[in-house]
Every structure is written in structure tokens, then in C-alpha cells.
C-alpha positions, -999 to +999 in steps of 0.1 A: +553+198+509+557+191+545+564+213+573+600+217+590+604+247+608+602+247+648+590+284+652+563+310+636+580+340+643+573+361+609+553+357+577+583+377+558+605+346+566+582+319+549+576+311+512+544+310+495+542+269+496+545+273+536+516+299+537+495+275+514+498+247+536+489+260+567+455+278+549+446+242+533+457+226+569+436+253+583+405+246+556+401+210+574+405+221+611+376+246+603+360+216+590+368+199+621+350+225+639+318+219+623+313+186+634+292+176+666+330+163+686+350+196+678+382+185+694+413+163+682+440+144+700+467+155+678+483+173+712+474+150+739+500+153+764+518+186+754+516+217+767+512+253+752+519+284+774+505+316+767+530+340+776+509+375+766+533+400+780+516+425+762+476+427+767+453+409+743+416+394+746+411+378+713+445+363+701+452+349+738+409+337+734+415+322+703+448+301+708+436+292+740+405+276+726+429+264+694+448+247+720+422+229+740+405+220+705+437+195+700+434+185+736+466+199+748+472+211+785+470+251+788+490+274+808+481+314+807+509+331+822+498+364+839+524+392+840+507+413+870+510+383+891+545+369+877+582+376+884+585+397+855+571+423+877+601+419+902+627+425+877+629+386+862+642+387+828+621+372+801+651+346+789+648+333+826+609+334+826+605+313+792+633+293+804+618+283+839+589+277+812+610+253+796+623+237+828+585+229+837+588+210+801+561+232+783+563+225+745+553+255+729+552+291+740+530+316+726+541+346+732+532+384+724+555+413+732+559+452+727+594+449+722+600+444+684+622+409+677+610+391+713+597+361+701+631+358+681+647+361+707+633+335+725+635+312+697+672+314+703+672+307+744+648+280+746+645+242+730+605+243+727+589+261+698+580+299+699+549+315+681+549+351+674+511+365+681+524+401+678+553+416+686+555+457+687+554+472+651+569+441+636+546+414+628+513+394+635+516+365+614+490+342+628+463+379+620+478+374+587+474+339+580+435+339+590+429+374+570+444+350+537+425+321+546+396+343+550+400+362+515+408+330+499+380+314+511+353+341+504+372+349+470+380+317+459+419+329+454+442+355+460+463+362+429+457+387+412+431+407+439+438+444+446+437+447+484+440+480+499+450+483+542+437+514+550+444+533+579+477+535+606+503+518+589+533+528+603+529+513+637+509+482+625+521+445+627+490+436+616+498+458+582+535+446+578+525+407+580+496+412+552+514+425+531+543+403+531+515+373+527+494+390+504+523+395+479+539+364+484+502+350+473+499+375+442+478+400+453+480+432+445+487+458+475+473+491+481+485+512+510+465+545+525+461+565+551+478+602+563+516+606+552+526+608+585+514+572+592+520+559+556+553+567+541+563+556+510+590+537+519+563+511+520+570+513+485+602+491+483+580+463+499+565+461+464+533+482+475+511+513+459+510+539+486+486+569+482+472+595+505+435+599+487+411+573+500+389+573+474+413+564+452+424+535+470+391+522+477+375+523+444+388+494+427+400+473+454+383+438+461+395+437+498+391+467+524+412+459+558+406+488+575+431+493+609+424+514+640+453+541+648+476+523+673+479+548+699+497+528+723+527+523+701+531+563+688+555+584+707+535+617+696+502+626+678+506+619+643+480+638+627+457+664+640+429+646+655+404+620+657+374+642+641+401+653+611+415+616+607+375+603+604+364+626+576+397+620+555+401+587+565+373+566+572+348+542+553+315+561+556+278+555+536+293+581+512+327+560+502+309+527+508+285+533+486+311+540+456+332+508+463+328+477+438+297+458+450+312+425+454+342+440+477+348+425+512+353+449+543+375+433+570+392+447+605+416+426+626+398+446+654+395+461+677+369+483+660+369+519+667+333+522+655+326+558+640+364+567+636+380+542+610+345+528+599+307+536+605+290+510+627+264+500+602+296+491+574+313+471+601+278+447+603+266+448+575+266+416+546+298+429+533+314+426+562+335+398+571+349+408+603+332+377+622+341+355+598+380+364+603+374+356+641+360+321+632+390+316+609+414+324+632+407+295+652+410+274+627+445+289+613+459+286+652+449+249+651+468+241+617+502+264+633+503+246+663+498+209+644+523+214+622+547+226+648+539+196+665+547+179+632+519+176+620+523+166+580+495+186+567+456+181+560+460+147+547+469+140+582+437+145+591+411+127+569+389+155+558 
């Protein structure tokens, strides 16, 4: 199949043939990246804004690079030092973008439904990298590509997300991919943070860790998001790392061939012990390399781009 769409704004919006073909478009960018020339010209002469009105190191990093690797032009926009400061609204900010004929705007926001939003005031093509609670679908399209690639497929895996999943995009946006892929889906973490109205999503929600862990083939742990709770929502950190995290004791119970993974940041000692997060299992790196490539294959086929054939690897 082809691409058509002009925006990423969601992974709950996209069928399974659409995830496919940006992991397999994503397979030969990574292989792309191994050669000695890394870069290709396939967005020479556009321009990609990164419009991170929320902080962010690694996504802003990584689609930076993603863009330079297809030798487009790259524009960060600051906030601190824009006119959002003074009051500007962002529909006049992207669309001042817009006048300065950017092509694509990258944009991440704590208000819920922004990048839709923007979709709908502007002609150039919107990418969702996070957006409040909602989703993360670019997190979620590298966390596939990296299961897929380390397991050889997705169907039929049992992944549990383990941790704060009430407040996480990152959480929403796996599981919408993982079950659109055939995986199985195991939520955990305290009630307060994992509700079971999860349930209606299609997903096992449990409160007893080692429950969830012990046959799962995928661990994606997730820190607590405290910048987007409103109020504690469970006792504290000491009470939440001795229900809740992946420790020797749990780790050394899991299945031997499971894969431990973390969108990061990583909250070393509270949601997993240091030595877990770097040890062989661990594929925490490997999701960073991936994302690259996954952020290459969304912005060429938004370019339209026709898929990996396109490409000649």
C-alpha cells in the first residue's frame, strides 16, 4: 500500500497496513544509517520546524537529526524567546510558520488535541511528538519497530507497560499499535494510576506486578509523570519502588528471553534498578537508535514518499 495521509497526529487513527509500512520504511532508513554517506536527498529543499512548546531533549534530538539525515533545512523554534511568551496564540505562531513556507511542523504540546488542532489551521503537514496525556505515536512506532525487530514479529506477544498509566501518551499510543499488530496487552501499576477502564481498549489490567511480569515477552516500564498529575497519586516514591518496580528479585523470575525497554527518561532506582536498565536484556539504546530511523520513514512518507522500495535497500 502507499501512503496518503498529510498528518501523524495519532496511532489510534491508523490501520495496521499504515503501521507496517512505516516500520518496513523505517527497516531501510536504519539501513541507510549504516552506511559510510548516512544522509539522503529525499527532502532537499523543504523545511521542517520543530515547534516543542513543551520541553523535550530526545524527541526534539532525534527528529532534528532525522531531518538533517534527508537533507532538509531545520528550524527549532524556542518558546522562551518567541511571541508565545507575549500572549501570541499558537494558530498565529504555526501560521506565521506557514507564511515563512515551512513544510512540516513538528510539534509537541501539553494541551491534549494541539497538534489536531493545527492540522486544521495550517496547509503544511503536522506531526504529533506528544501531546499531554493523549498520544506519542512516533515513541510508539519505534517501540514496534524495535520489538519486531528483536522478536522477529509482534502477533501473538504478551507485552505488559508497567508503571503510570493514566497520564501517559507514551502508554495510550502502545497500546493502540500493539493491538492493532496482535499483541497481547498487559497493563499494571497502582489503581489509582491504572484503572480499568483501560479495559474497554481491549487490555488485561492488574494491580500485582508479578503477575504481570511473569509471562510477558516485553517489559516497557514508564516513569510516574509528575508534571502532568494534579495531586499525589499514591503514597510515595519509597512505597511505589517496592510494589512497583523491576528489581534483581522480579528480574530474576521473568522468562529469560524477555526484553526490558523504557521510552525514558529513566528514573533509575524508582521504576527499575540501574543494573536491569544496562544490562543484555535491555533494549533501551536500541529504541533510541530506532527512533531515528522511524522519524526518517514519517517524515518521507509525508513528503510522499511511496515506501521502502523507494529507496533501493
Amino acid at each position: 500500500m502507499n501512503w496518503s495521509r498529510k498528518h501523524l497526529l495519532d496511532i489510534q487513527s491508523l490501520s495496521a497496513e499504515e503501521i507496517q509500512l512505516v516500520l518496513d520504511t523505517a527497516k531501510a532508513f536504519k539501513a541507510v544509517g549504516e552506511r559510510a554517506i548516512k544522509k539522503v536527498p529525499a527532502l532537499r529543499g523543504k523545511t521542517v520546524v520543530n515547534l516543542f512548546v513543551e520541553p523535550s531533549t530526545r524527541t526534539r534530538i532525534s527528529f532534528e537529526l532525522a531531518a538533517h539525515r534527508l537533507t532538509a533545512d531545520v528550524v527549532n523554534f524556542s518558546v522562551e524567546s518567541s511571541s508565545l511568551k507575549k500572549g501570541e496564540t499558537l494558530r498565529d505562531t504555526a501560521r506565521n510558520l506557514e507564511a515563512l513556507n515551512a513544510d512540516m511542523i513538528v510539534i509537541r504540546h501539553s494541551a491534549a488535541g494541539a497538534p489536531h488542532f493545527l492540522s486544521r489551521v495550517v496547509n503544511v503537514s503536522v506531526i504529533n511528538a506528544g501531546d499531554g496525556s493523549h498520544e506519542h505515536p512516533t515513541q510508539a512506532l519505534l517501540d514496534a519497530f524495535t520489538i519486531r525487530e528483536k522478536k522477529g514479529r509482534i502477533e501473538g506477544l504478551n507485552v505488559t507497560i508497567l508503571g503510570d498509566i493514566l497520564f501517559s501518551r507514551v502508554a495510550r499510543s502502545n497500546i493502540w499499535a500493539l493491538l492493532k499488530l496482535g499483541a497481547r496487552v498487559t497493563l499494571c501499576g497502582p489503581s489509582t494510576l491504572v484503572p480499568r477502564t483501560f479495559e474497554q481498549m481491549g487490555c488485561t489490567v492488574t494491580h500485582n506486578v508479578d503477575r504481570a511480569i511473569e509471562d510477558a515477552d516485553i517489559i516497557n516500564l514508564l516513569r510516574i509523570q509528575h508534571e502532568r498529575q494534579r495531586k499525589t497519586m499514591f503514597p510515595n516514591i519509597g512505597e511505589y519502588t517496592n510494589l512497583y518496580s523491576l528489581n534483581k528479585t522480579r528480574f530474576a523470575r521473568i522468562k529469560p528471553d524477555a526484553l526490558i525497554m523504557h521510552p525514558g527518561p529513566i528514573n533509575r532506582g524508582v521504576e527499575i534498578d540501574s543494573e536491569i536498565a544496562d544490562c543484555g536484556r535491555s533494549v533501551i539504546l536500541d529504541q533510541v537508535t530506532n527512533g531515528l530511523a522511524v522519524r526518517m520513514a514519517v517524515l518521507f512518507l509525508l513528503n510522499g514518499g511511496k515506501g521502502p522500495g523507494e529507496l533501493g535497500v
